[in-house]
Structure formats: C-alpha cells, structure tokens
DRENTIGU-631739 format. One record per residue: y negated, x, z negated of N, C-alpha, C in turn; residue in one letter. Coordinates in steps of 0.02 Angstrom, whole numbers, plus 50000, padded with zeros to 5 digits. Example, Ala and Ser with C-alpha at 12.3 -4.5 7.8 and 13.67 -1.06 7.14 Angstrom:
<pts>
  n_yy  n_xx  n_zz ca_yy ca_xx ca_zz  c_yy  c_xx  c_zz code
 50284 50660 49610 50225 50615 49610 50165 50660 49610    a
 50112 50642 49646 50053 50684 49643 49998 50645 49606    s
</pts>
This chain:
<pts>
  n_yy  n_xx  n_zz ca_yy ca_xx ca_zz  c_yy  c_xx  c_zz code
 46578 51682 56248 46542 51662 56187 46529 51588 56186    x
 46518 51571 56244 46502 51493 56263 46534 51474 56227    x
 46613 51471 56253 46704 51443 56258 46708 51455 56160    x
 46689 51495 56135 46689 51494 56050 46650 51447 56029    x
 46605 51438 56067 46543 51405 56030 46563 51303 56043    x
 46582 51306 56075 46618 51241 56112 46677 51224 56068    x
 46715 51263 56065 46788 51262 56020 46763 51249 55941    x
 46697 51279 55923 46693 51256 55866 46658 51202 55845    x
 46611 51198 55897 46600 51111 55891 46638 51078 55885    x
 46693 51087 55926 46741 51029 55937 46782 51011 55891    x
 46813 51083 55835 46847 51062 55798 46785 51048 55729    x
 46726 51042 55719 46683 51025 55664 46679 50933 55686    x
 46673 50906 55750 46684 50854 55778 46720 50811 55765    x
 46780 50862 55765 46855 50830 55744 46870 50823 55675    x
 46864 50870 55641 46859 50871 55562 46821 50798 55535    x
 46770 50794 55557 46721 50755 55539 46723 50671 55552    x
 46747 50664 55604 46798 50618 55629 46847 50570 55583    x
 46909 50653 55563 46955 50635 55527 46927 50615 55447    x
 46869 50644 55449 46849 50627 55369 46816 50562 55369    x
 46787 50558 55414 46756 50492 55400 46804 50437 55424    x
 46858 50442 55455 46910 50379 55470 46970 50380 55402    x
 46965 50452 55355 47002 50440 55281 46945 50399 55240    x
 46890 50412 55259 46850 50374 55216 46818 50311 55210    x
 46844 50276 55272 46855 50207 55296 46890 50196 55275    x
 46973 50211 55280 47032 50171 55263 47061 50210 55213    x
 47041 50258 55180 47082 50287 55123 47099 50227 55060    x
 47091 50173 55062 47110 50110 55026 47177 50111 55072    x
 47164 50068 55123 47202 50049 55178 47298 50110 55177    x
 47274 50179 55176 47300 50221 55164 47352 50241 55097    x
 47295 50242 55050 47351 50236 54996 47390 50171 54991    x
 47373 50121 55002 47405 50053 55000 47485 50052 55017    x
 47475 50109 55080 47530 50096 55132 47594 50141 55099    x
 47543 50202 55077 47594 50237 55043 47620 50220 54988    x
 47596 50170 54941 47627 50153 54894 47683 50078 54888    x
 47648 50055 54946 47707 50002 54988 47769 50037 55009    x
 47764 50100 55027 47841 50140 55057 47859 50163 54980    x
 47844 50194 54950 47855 50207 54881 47891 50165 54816    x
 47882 50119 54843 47908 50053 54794 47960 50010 54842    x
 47961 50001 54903 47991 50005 54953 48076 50042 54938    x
 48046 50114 54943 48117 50147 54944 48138 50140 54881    x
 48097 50147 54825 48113 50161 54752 48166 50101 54724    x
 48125 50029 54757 48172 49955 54777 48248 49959 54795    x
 48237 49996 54843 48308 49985 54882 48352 50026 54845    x
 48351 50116 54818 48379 50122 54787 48398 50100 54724    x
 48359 50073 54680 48383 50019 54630 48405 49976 54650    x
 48428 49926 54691 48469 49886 54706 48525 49897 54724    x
 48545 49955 54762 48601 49985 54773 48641 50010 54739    x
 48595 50041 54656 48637 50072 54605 48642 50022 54556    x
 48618 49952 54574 48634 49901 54515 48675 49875 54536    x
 48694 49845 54599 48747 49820 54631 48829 49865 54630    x
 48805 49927 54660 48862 49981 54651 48871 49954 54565    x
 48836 49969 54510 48855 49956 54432 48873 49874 54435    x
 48861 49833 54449 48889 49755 54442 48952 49780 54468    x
 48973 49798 54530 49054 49792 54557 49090 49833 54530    x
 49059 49885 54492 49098 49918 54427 49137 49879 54391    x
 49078 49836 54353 49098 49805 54293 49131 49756 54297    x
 49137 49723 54373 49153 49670 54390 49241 49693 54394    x
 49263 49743 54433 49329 49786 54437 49347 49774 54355    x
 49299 49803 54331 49346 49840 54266 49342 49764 54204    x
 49311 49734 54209 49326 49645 54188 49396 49621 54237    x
 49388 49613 54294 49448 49591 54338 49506 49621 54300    x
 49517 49706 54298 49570 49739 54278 49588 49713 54196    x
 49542 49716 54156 49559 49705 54093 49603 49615 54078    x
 49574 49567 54120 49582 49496 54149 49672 49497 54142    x
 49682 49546 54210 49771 49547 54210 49800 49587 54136    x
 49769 49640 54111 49797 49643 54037 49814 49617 53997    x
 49764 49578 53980 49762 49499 53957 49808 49447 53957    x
 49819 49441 54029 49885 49397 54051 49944 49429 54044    x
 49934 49491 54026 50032 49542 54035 50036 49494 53946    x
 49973 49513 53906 49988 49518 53847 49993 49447 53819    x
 49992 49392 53854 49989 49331 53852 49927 49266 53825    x
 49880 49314 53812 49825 49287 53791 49769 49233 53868    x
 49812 49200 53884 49797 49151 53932 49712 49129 53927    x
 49694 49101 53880 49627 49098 53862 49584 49132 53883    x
 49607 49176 53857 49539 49247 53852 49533 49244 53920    x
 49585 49273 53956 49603 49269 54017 49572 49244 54072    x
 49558 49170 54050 49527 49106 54088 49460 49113 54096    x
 49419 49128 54040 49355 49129 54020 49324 49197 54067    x
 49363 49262 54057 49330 49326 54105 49356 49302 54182    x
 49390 49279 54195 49389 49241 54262 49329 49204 54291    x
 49327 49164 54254 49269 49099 54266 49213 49137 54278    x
 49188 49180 54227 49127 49225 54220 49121 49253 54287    x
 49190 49315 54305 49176 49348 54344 49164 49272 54422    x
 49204 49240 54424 49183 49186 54483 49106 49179 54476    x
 49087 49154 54430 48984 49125 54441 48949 49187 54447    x
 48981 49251 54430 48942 49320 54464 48939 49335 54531    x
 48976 49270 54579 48927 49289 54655 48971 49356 54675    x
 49014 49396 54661 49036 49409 54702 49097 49406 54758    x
 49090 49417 54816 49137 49394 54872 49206 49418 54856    x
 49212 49465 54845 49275 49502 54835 49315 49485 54761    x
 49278 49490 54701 49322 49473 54638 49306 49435 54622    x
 49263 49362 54648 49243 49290 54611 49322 49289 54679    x
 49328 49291 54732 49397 49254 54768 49458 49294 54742    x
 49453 49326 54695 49502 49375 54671 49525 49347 54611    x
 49469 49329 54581 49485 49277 54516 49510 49195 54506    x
 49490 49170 54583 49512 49111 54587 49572 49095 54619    x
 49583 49153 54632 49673 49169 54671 49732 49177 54585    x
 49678 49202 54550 49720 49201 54514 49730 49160 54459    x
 49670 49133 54448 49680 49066 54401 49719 49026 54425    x
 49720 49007 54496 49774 48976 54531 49854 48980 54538    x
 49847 49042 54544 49908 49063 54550 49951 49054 54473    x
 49889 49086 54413 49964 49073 54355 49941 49020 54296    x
 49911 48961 54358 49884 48883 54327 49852 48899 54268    x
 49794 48916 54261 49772 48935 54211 49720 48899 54195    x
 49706 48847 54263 49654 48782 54236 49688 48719 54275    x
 49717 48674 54236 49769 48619 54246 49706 48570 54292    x
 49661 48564 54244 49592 48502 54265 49590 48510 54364    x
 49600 48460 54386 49604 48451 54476 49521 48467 54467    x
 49490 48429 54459 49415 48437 54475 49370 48502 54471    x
 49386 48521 54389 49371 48590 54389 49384 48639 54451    x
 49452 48648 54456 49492 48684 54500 49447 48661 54571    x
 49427 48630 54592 49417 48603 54658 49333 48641 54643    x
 49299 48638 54600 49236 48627 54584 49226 48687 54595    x
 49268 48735 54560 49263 48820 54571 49266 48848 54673    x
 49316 48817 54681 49332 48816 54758 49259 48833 54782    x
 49237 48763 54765 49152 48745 54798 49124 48802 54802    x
 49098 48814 54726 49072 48881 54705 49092 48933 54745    x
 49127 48942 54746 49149 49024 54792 49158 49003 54857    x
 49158 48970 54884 49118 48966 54953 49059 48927 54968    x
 49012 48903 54924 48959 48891 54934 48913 48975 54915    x
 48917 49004 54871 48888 49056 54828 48897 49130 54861    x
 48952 49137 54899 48958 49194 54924 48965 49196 55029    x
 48951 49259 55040 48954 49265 55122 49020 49290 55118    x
 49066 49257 55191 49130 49312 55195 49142 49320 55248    x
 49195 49346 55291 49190 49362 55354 49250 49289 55370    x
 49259 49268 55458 49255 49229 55479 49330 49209 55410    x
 49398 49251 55428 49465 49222 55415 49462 49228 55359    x
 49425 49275 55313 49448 49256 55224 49428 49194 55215    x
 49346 49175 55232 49317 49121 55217 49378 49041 55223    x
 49422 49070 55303 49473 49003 55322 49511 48993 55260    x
 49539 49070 55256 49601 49090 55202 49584 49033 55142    x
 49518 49031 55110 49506 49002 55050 49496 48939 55049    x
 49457 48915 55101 49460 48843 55160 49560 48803 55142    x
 49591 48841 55156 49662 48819 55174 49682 48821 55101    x
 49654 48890 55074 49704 48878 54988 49691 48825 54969    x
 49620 48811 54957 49588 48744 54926 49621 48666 54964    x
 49631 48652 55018 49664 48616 55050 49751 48599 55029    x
 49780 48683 55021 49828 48658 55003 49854 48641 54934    x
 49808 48660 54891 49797 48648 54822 49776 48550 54818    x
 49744 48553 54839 49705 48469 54830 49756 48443 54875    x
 49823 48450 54915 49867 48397 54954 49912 48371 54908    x
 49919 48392 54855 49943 48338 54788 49911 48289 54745    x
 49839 48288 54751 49804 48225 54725 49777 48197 54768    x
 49733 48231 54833 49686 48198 54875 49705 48125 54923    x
 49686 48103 54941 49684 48044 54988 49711 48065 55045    x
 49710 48032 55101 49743 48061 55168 49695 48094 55197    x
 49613 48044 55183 49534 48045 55237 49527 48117 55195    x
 49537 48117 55140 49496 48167 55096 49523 48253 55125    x
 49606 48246 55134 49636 48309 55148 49637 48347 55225    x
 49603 48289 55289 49611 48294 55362 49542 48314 55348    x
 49501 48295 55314 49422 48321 55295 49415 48384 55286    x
 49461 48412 55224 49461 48480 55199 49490 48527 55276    x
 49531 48494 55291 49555 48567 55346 49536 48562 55415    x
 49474 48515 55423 49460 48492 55485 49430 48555 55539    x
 49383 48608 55443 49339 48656 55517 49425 48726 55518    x
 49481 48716 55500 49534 48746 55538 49554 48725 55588    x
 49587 48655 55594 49610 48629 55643 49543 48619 55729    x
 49503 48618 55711 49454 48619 55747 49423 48676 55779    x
 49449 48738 55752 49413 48797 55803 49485 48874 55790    x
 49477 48918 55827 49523 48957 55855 49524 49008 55773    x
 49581 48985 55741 49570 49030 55697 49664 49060 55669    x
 49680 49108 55627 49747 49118 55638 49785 49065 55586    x
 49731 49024 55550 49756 48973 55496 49751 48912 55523    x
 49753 48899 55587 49748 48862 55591 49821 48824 55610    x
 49864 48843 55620 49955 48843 55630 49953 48818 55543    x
 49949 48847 55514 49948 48823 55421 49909 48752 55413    x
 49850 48753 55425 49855 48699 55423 49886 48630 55445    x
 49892 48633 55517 49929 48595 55548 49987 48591 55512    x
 50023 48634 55505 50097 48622 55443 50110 48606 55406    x
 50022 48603 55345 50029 48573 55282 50014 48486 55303    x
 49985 48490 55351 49969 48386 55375 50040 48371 55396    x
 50077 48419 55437 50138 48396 55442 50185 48381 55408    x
 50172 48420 55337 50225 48422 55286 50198 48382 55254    x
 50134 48356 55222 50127 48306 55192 50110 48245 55240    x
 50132 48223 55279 50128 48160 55310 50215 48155 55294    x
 50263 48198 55330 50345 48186 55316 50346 48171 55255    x
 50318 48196 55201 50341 48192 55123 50307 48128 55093    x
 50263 48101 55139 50276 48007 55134 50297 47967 55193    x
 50341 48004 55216 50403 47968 55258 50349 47947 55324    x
 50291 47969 55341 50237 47933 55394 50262 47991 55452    x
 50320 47971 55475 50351 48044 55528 50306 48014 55600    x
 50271 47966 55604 50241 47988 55688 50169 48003 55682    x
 50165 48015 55621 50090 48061 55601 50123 48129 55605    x
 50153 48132 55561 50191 48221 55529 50210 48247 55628    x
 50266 48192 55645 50284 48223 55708 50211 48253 55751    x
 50148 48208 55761 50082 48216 55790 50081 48290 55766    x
 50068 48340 55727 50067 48378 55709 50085 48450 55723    x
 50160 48439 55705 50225 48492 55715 50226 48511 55807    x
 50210 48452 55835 50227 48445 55901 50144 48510 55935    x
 50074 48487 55902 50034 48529 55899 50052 48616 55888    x
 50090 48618 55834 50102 48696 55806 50138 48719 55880    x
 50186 48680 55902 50236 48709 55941 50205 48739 56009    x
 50156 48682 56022 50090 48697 56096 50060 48763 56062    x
 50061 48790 56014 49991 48838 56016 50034 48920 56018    x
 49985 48955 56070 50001 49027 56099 50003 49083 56038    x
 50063 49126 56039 50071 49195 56009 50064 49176 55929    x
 50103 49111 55911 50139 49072 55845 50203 49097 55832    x
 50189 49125 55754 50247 49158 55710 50299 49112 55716    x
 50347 49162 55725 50416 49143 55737 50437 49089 55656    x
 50409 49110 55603 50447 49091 55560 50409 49001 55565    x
 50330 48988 55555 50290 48935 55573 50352 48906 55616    x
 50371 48929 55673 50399 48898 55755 50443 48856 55711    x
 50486 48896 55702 50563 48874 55660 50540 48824 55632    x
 50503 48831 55578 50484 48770 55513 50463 48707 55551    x
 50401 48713 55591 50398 48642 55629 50435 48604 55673    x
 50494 48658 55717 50557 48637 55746 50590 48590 55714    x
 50603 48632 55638 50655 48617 55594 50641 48568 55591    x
 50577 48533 55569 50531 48479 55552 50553 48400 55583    x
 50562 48436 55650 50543 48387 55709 50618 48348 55737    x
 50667 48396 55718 50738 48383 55722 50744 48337 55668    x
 50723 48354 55607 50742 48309 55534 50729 48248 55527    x
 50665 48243 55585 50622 48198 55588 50659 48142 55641    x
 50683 48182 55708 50715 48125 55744 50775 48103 55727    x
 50819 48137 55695 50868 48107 55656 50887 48079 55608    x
 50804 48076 55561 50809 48034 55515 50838 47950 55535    x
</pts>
C-alpha cells in the first residue's frame, strides 16, 4: 500500500513538474514549433518553385531552337538572353553555347559580357566551369590583345585540368598565325610534355612544330 501510495506521489510530482515547465516556456515552445513549420513549409516551396523555373526554363530553351529551325533569328536571340540572366547553370550555359554557335550576337563586347554573366551568376562543377573559361577564350582570340588572351586562359594553363592541352593549343595556334613561332613553338613543345594527351591534340602540336621548323 506504501509502494501505491509513493507511485502516486510521484507521478502527481511529475505531472506537476511537466505543467509548470509548459507553463514557463509554452511561449518558448510554440515558437519552436512554428519555426519548424515555416521551416519545412519554406523548403518545400522552394523546391517546387525551382523544380517549376527549370520547367519553364526547358520548355523556353526548346521553343528557342524552333524558332531557329523556322528562321526567326530575333525572337530567338531575345528568349536566349532572358533564359541566360535567369541564373540558371545548366540552360543560361545552354543558351550561350548557342547564341554562339549560330552567331546570333555579332557585338564582341556583348558576347564577352554574357560570358561574364554566366560565370559570375552561376555555381558549376570544376571542368564545365573550365569548358566555358576556354569557350570564352577561344571566342575573344580574334579581337583580344596577346596580355588580354594569356589572362583569359591563365586559371587553365595553371592548374591540372583536362582543358588544359586546349588551351595551350589555342596560344600555340594563335602565336603561329602571327608568324611569332618561338612563342607558338614555347607552347606545342608544353602539350607534348603533358601525361595521358589525346592522340589527335599529340598529332596537331607535332604537326605544329614540324611546320614550324621548316618554315
């Protein structure tokens, strides 16, 4: 009878306890729960607005090449551009591959300016980021300066990357193509030193280097 009488103190103790520590922090309490509540409610809206942006972003991209089958170049240009300042990684570099590709903005600066944009504006993983690094490089080796173009491909040539053989090739090819062959040679002679280099690269800077001493 004791052992009952004990047990129920204990849990009137305990009860009493728990009520008066909800009634301390029952502020504190709901607070927390409505911080997780808005919390999760957050994250799933962000996830289903983002999932809906790369929707629309696809189905703008897709309509973009319609556009171009059907020759309306313009139109074309403009849902490009758009989709580029929408920040995303995948179809803003999807769009500027392709304005590029079927010259759809002549202006050097523009063209260069967008470059910026899509790799200032978006995260990418290490080699796309190079990939776009090098397009832009080899795009600007028909107007730029010499300082301006060893600038652009410096963070390739400077750290272990698979573009970095490309670059070296495009300094090589545009140093030969103003006849400056013991720059170009500096170069080619680089491609040839570097380990588990495509056969076809090999050839081209060989080729290079022969043309070069027999000039």
């Amino acid at each position: 009878m004791n052992e009952n009488l004990f047990e129920t103190q204990y849990d009137v103790t305990k009860k009493s306890k728990l009520k008066k520590f909800y009634e301390v922090n029952k502020i504190l309490i709901f607070s927390v729960i409505l911080i997780l509540i808005i919390a999760i409610a957050s994250v799933s809206f962000y996830s289903e607005t983002k999932e809906k942006k790369k929707i629309l972003l696809s189905d703008n991209y897709l309509a973009a090449k319609v556009y171009l089958e059907n020759g309306d170049r313009n139109k074309v240009k403009n849902i490009l551009k758009t989709i580029i300042f929408a920040n995303d990684s995948t179809y803003s570099t999807l769009s500027l591959f392709l304005i590029l590709n079927e010259n759809l903005i002549v202006d050097q600066g523009e063209l260069s300016n967008l470059f910026d944009h899509v790799l200032e504006n978006n995260k990418f993983e290490k080699e796309v980021k190079n990939l776009i690094i090098f397009k832009k490089a080899l795009f600007q080796s028909n107007f730029v300066s010499e300082l301006e173009l060893l600038d652009a491909v410096k963070p390739l040539i400077n750290t272990e990357t698979v573009w970095k053989p490309h670059a070296l090739l495009l300094l090589g090819d545009y140093f030969a193509s103003k006849k400056e062959y013991l720059k170009a040679k500096e170069f080619y002679v680089q491609i040839l030193s570097l380990k588990n280099l495509h056969k076809e690269l090999y050839n081209h800077a060989r080729s290079q280097l022969i043309f070069i001493t027999n000039d």
